[in-house]
C-alpha positions as CSV (number, residue, x, y, z in Angstrom):
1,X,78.8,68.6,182.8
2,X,79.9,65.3,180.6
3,X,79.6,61.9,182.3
4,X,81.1,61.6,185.5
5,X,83.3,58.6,187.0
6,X,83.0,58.5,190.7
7,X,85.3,56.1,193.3
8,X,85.9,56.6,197.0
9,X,88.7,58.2,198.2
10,X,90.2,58.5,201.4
11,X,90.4,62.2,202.3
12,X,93.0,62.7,204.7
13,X,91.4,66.5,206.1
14,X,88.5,64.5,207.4
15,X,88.5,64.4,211.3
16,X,86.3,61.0,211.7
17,X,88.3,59.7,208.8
18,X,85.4,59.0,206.5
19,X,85.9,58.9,202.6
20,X,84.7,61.6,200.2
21,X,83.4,61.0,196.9
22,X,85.6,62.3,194.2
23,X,85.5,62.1,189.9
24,X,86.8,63.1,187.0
25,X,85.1,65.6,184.7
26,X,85.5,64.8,181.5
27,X,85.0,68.4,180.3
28,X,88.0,69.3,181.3
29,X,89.8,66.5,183.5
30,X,89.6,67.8,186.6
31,X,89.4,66.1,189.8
32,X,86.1,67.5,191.6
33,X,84.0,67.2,194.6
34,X,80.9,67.8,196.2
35,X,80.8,69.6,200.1
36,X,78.5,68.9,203.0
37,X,75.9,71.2,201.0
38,X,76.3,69.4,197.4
39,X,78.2,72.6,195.9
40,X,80.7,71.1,193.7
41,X,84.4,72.0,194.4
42,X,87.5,71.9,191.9
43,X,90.0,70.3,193.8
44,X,92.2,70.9,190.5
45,X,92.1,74.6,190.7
46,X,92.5,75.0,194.7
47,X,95.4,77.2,195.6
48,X,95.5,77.5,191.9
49,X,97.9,74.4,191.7
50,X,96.9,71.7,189.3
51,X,96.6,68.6,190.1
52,X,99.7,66.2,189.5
53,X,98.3,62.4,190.6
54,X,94.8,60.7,190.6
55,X,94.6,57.9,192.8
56,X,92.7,55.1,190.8
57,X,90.8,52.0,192.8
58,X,88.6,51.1,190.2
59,X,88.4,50.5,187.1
60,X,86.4,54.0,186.5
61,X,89.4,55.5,187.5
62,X,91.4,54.5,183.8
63,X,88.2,54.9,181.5
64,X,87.4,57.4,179.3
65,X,89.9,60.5,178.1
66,X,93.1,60.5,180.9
67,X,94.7,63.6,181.2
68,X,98.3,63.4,179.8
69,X,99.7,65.8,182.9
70,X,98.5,63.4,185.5
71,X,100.6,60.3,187.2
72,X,97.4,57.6,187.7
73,X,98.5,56.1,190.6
74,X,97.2,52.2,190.8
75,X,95.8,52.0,194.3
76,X,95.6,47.6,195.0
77,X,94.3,45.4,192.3
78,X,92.2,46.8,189.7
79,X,90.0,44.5,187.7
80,X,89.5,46.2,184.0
81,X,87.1,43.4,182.8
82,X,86.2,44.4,179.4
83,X,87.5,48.2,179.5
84,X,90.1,49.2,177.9
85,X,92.8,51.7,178.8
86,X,93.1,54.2,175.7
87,X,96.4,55.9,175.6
88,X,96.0,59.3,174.7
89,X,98.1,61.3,172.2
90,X,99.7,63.9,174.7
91,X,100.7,60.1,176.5
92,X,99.9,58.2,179.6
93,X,101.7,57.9,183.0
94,X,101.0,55.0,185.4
95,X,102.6,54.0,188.8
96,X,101.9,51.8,191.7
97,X,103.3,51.0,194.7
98,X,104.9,47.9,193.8
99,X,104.2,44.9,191.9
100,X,102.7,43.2,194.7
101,X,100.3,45.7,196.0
102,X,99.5,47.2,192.7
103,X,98.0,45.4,189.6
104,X,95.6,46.2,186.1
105,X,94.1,42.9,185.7
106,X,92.0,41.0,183.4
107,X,90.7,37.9,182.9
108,X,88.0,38.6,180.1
109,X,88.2,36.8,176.8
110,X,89.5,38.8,173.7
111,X,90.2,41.8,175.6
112,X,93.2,44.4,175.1
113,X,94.1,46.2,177.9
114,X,96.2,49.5,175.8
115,X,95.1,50.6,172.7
116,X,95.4,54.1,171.1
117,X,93.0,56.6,169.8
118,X,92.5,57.5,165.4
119,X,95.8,58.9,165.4
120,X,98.0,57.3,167.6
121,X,99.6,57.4,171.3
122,X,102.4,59.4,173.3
123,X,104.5,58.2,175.5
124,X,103.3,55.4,177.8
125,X,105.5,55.6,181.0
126,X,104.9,52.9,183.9
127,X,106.3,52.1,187.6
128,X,106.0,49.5,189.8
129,X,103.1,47.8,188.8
130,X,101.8,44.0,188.1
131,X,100.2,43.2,184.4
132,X,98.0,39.9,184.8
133,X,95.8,39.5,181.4
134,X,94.6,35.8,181.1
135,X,91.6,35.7,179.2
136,X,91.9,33.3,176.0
137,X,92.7,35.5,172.6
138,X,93.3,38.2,175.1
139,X,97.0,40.7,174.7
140,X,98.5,44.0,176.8
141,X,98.8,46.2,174.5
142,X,97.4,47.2,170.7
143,X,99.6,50.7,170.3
144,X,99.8,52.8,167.3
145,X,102.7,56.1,168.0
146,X,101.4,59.4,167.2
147,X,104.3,60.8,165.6
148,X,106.9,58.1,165.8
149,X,109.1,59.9,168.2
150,X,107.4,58.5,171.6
151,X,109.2,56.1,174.3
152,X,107.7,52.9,175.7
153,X,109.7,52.8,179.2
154,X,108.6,50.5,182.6
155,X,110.5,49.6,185.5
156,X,109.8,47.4,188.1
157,X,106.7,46.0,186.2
158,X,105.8,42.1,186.0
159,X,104.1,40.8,183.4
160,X,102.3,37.7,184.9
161,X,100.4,34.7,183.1
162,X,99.7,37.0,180.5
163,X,98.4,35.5,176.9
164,X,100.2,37.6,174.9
165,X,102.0,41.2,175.7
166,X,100.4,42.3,172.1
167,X,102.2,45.2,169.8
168,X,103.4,48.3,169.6
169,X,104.1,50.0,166.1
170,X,106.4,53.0,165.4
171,X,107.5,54.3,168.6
172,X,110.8,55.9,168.7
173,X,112.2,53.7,171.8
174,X,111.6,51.1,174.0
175,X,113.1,50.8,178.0
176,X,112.8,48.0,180.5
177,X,114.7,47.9,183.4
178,X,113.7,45.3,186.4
179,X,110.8,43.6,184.4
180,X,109.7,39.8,184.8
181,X,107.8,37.6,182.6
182,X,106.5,35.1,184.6
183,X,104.1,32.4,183.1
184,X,101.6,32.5,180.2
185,X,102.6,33.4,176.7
186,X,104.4,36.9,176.8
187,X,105.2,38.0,173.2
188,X,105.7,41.2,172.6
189,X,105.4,42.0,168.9
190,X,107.3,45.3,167.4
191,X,105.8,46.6,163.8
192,X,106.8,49.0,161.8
193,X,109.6,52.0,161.7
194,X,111.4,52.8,165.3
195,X,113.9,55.4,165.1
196,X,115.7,54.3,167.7
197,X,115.9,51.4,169.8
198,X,115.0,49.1,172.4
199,X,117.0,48.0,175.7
200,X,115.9,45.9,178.2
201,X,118.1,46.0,181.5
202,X,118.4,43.5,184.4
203,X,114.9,41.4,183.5
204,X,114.1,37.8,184.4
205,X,111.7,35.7,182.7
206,X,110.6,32.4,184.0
207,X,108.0,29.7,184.1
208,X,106.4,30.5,180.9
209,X,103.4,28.2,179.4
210,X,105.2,24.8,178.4
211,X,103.4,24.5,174.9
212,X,104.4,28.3,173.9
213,X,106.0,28.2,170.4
214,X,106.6,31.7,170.1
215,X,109.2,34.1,170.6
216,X,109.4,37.0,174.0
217,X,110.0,39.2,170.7
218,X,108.9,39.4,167.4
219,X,109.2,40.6,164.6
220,X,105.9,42.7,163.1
221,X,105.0,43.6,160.0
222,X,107.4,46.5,158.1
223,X,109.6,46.4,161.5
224,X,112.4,48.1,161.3
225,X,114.9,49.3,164.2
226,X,117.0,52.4,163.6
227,X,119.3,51.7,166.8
228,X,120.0,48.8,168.9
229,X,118.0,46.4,170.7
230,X,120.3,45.4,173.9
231,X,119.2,42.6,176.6
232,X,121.2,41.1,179.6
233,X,118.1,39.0,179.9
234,X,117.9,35.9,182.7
235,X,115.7,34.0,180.3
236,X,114.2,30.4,181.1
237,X,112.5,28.9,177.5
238,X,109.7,26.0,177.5
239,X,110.8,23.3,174.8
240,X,109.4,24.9,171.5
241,X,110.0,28.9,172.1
242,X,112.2,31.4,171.2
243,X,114.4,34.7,172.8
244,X,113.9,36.8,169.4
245,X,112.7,36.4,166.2
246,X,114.4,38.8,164.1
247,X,116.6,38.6,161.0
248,X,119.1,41.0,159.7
249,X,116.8,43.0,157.2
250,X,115.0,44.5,160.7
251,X,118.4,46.6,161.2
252,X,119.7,49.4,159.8
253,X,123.5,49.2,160.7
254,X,125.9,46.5,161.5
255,X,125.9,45.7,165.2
256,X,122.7,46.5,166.8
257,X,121.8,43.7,168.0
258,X,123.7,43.4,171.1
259,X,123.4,40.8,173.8
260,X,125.6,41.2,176.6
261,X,125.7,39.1,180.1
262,X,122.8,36.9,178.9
263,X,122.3,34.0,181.0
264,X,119.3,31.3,178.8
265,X,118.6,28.0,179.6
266,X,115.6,26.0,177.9
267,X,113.8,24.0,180.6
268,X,116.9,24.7,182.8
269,X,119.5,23.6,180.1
270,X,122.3,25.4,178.9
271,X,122.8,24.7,175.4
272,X,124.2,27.8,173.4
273,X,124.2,25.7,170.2
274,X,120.3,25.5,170.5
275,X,119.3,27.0,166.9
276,X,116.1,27.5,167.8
277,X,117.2,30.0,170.6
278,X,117.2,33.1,167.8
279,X,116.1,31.1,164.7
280,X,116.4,33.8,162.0
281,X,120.2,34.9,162.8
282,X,123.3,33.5,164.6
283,X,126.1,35.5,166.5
284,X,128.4,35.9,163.3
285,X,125.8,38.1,161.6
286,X,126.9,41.4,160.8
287,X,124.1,42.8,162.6
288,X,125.3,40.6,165.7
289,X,127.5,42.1,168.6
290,X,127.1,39.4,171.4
291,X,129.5,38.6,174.2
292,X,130.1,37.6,177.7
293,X,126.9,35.4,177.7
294,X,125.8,32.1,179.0
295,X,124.0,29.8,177.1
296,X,123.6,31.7,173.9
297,X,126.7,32.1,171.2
298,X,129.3,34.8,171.3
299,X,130.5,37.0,167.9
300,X,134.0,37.2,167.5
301,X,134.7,39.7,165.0
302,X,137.7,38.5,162.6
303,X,138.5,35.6,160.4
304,X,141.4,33.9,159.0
305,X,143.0,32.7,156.2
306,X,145.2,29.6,155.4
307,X,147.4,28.5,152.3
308,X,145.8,25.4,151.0
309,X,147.7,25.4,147.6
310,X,151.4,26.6,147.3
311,X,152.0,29.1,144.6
312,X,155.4,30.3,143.0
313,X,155.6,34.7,143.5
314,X,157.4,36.0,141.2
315,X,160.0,38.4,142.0
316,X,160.3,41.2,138.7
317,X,162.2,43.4,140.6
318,X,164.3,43.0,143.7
319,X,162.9,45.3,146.5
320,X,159.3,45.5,144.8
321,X,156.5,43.9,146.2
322,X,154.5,41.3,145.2
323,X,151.3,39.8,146.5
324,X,151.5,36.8,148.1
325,X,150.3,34.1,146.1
326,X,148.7,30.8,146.5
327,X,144.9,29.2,147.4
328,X,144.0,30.9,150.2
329,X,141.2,29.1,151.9
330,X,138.9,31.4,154.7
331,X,138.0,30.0,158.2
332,X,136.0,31.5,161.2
333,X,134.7,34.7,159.5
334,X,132.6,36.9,161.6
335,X,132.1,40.5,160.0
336,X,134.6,39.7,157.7
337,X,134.7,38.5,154.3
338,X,137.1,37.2,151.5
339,X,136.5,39.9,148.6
340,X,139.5,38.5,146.6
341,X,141.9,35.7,147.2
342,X,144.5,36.7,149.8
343,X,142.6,39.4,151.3
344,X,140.3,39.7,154.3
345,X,137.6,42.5,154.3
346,X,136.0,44.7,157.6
347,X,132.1,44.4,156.9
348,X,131.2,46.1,160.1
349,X,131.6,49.5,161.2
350,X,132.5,49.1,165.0
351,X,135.0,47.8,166.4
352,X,137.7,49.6,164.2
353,X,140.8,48.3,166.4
354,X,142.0,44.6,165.4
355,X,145.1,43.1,165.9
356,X,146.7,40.9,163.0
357,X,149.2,37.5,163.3
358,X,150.3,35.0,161.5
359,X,152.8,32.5,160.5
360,X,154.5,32.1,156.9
361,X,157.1,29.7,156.1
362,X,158.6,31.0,152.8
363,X,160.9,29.2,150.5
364,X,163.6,30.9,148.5
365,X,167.2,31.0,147.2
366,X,169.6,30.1,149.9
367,X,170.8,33.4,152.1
368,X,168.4,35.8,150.2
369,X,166.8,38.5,152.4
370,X,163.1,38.8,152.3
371,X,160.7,40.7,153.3
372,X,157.0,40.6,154.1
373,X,154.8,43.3,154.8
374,X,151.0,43.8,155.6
375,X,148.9,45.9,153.7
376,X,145.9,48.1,154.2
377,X,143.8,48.8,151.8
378,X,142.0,52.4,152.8
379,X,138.2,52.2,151.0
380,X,137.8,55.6,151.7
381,X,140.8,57.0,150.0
382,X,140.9,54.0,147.9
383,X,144.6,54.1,148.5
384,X,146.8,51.4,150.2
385,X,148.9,52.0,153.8
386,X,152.1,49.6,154.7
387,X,151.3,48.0,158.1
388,X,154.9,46.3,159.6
389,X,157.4,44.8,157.5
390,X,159.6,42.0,158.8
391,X,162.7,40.7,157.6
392,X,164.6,37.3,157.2
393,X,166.8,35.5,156.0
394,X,166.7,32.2,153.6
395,X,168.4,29.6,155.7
396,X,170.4,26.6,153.8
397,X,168.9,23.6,155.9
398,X,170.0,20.3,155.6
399,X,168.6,18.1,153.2
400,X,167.8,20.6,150.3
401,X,165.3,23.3,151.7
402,X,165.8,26.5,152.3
403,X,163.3,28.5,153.9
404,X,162.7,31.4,156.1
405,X,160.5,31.7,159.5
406,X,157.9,35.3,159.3
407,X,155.7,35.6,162.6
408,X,153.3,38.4,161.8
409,X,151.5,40.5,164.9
410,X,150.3,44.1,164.1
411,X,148.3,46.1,165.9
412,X,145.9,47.5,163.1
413,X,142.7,50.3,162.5
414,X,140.1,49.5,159.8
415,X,136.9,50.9,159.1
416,X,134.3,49.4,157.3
417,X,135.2,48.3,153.3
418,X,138.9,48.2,154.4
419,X,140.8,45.3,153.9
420,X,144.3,43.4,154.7
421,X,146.5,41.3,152.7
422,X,150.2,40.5,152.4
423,X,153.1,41.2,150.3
424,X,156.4,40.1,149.7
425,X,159.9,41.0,147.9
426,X,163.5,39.7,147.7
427,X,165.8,42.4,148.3
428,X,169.0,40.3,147.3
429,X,167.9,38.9,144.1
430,X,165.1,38.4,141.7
431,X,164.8,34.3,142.5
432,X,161.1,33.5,143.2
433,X,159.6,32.4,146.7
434,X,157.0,29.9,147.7
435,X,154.7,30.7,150.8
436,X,154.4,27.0,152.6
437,X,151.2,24.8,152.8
438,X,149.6,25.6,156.7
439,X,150.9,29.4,156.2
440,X,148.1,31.4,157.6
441,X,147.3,34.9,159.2
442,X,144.7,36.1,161.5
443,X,142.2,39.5,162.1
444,X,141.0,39.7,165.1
445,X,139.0,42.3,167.6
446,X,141.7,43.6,170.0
C-alpha cells in the first residue's frame, strides 16, 4: 500500500456517534477504512458504486495525487501551510458550503496554493468557498493547461486579503460568477494562448490594499485571447491601481473586450475620465465594446465628418454624379476611420446596422434641381450600392445666394472595410455646385 493520508470523519452508521478513521490510497484513490477487527474495507467499491465526494478537514485531505472523478468537499477552514494543491491533468473539483463556513487558507511566506503537474492541468472547477493567502511573496494559483482546451470556472468564491491571485497560462476559458475580491493585492495574471474567453458575472471587489499599483488583471507574457473577456464588475480601486491592463495586440477580433453595467469608483469616486482606470486602451479602440457603465467611458461606434474648406464640383454631365468635394475634416471616430477624403470607413465587424444624417447646404444656379445621394462602397464585392437620394431645388434668395437645403437620414448595413460617402449631380444643367462651410454628415450605431 503507498502512503496513506488519514483525517476523522464522522460516520453517520455509527450508533454512539463516534468518528471512524478514513484515507485515501494513493494506489488507486480510493477512499478506505479499517473495521472493529483492523481488516481494511474499500468504501469506494461497496455496492460497487464509486465514490463521488471526499470530505476534506485537513490539509491531508488535498495533498498528494486527487482523483479527477471526485468533488473534494471543504469541510470548515483548512489551513494548507506550506502544501500545495497540485491540479491534476484529468482536472480538479472543489466545493464548500459557503464562503463563510468553508475556506483553503494560508498564511505561509512564498507559498502557491495551485500549481500543475510536468504537463499541465484540467479543468479546475470551484463552489462556494473562501480563498485567504496572506503570506508575503505568496499567490493562488501557478497553472499551466494541459491541452489548452480546459475551463477555469468559480461561483460564489471570495478571494480575501490575498497577495496576489497568481497565473494561469493557456486555458481555453475562464468563468466567474458571484466572486468578491476583498482586500490584499488580487491580480490575476493571464499568459499565453486562450482559445476562448473569459467572463466575469455579477462580482464585487472592494477594500483592496491602498498602496496596490497593479491591475485585478493582467496581461502575461505571449497572452492572447481568442474570444471576449466580459465584466459587469462593482469595482472599488485604491489610488495607484488598475481594472485591466491589456492593450489591443491581446485580441484577436474587433470587439472583445466588452464591459457592460460596470459600476468603478477609485477610493469611492466616480471619475470615468480616469486614464489610469485601463491604461493601455480607451473605449474607442477597435477592440472596445463598452456601454451602459458607470464610471468608466462608453464606445460609440461611428464618426463624422464636417466641410472645413468649400470646394467647386464640377458637373460634366447633367444627371451624373460627382463626389462631393471639399476639405472634409473627421470628428468623434470610434471604429471608424477616414480612408480618403469624404469617406468614412467600418473598421469593426459588429455592429453591422448604422444609421446615417446629415446636413448639406449646396449652392448652385438659381432653380436647378439637384440631387444628393449616399453611397456604399461594398469591400467584399468591391462594388458601390446607392443608399437614398434626395432632391431639391436651388432657391433665388435675397441678396445674391442661391442655395438648396439636403437633410440626410438613412438607415444603413456595413460590414467591416465598407465605407460611405456622398455624391451629387445637377439634373437641369451642367452649372457647378458648392457644398457650404459647417456641411456635415454622421454614422452612427442604430
Amino acid at each position: 500500500m503507498a502512503d496513506i493520508h488519514f483525517q476523522e470523519q464522522a460516520e453517520p452508521s455509527t450508533p454512539q456517534g463516534g468518528k471512524t478513521k478514513l484515507y485515501v490510497d494513493e494506489a488507486d484513490s480510493h477512499l478506505k477504512t479499517k473495521d472493529s477487527t483492523g481488516t481494511i474495507v474499500d468504501l469506494t467499491s461497496i455496492g460497487n458504486a464509486p465514490l463521488t465526494t471526499f470530505l476534506v478537514q485537513d490539509a491531508g485531505g488535498l495533498s498528494g495525487t486527487l482523483d479527477s472523478t471526485i468533488e473534494y468537499i471543504i469541510d470548515g477552514v483548512i489551513d494548507m501551510g506550506s502544501q500545495s494543491i497540485e491540479v491534476p491533468a484529468g482536472g480538479l473539483n472543489l466545493k464548500g458550503h459557503n464562503f463563510n463556513v468553508s475556506k483553503l487558507i494560508s498564511s505561509s511566506v512564498g507559498y502557491t496554493m495551485f500549481t500543475s503537474p510536468v504537463g499541465g492541468s484540467g479543468d479546475l472547477l470551484g463552489m462556494d468557498y473562501a480563498v485567504e493567502v496572506t503570506g508575503s511573496g505568496s499567490k493562488v494559483y501557478n497553472l499551466v493547461a494541459d491541452t489548452g482546451f480546459e475551463s477555469f470556472e468559480f461561483e460564489r468564491i471570495n478571494y480575501n486579503d490575498c497577495s496576489s491571485l497568481g497565473s494561469v497560462e493557456g486555458y481555453r476559458q475562464g468563468l466567474e460568477g458571484g466572486t468578491g475580491r476583498f482586500g490584499g493585492r488580487p491580480t490575476l495574471t493571464l499568459t499565453g494562448t486562450w482559445l476562448g474567453g473569459y467572463f466575469i458575472d455579477t462580482s464585487i471587489v472592494r477594500s483592496l490594499d491602498s498602496g496596490m499599483t497593479g491591475s485585478l488583471y493582467e496581461a502575461g507574457a505571449g497572452f492572447s485571447m481568442g474570444s471576449r473577456f466580459r465584466s459587469n464588475q462593482n469595482i472599488d480601486l485604491p489610488a495607484s491601481a488598475s481594472f485591466f491592463d491589456f492593450s489591443s495586440s491581446n485580441f484577436t477580433q474587433p470587439s472583445l473586450i466588452q464591459l457592460s453595467g460596470c459600476i468603478m469608483t477609485r477610493d469611492g469616486v466616480v471619475d470615468s475620465a480616469d486614464t489610469n482606470l485601463t491604461p493601455n486602451i480607451d473605449a474607442s479602440n477597435l477592440m472596445c465594446k463598452w456601454r451602459d457603465n458607470i464610471g468608466l467611458a462608453n464606445t460609440f461606434e461611428g464618426g463624422e465628418l464636417d466641410i472645413t474648406t468649400e470646394v467647386e464640383t464640377v458637373i460634366n454631365v447633367s444627371g451624373t454624379y460627382e463626389d462631393v468635394l471639399g476639405t472634409y475634416t473627421p470628428a468623434g471616430l470610434q471604429h471608424f476611420d477616414e480612408p480618403a477624403n469624404g469617406q468614412l470607413r467600418h473598421l469593426g465587424s459588429d455592429p453591422k446596422e448604422y444609421k446615417i444624417q446629415g446636413q448639406l447646404v449646396i449652392d448652385g444656379g438659381a432653380n436647378d434641381v439637384v440631387a444628393v445621394k449616399i453611397v456604399i462602397f461594398r469591400d467584399a464585392t468591391t462594388s458601390f450600392e446607392d443608399g437614398k437620394i434626395i432632391i431639391r431645388q436651388i432657391a433665388q434668395l435675397q441678396g445674391g445666394r442661391n442655395v438648396g437645403y439636403f437633410v440626410l437620414y438613412d438607415n444603413i448595413t456595413l460590414s467591416q472595410n465598407d465605407y460611405v460617402k456622398l455624391q451629387i449631380t445637377n439634373q437641369t444643367d451642367v452649372t457647378n455646385v458648392t457644398a457650404e462651410l459647417n456641411s456635415y454628415f454622421t454614422v452612427e450605431a442604430r
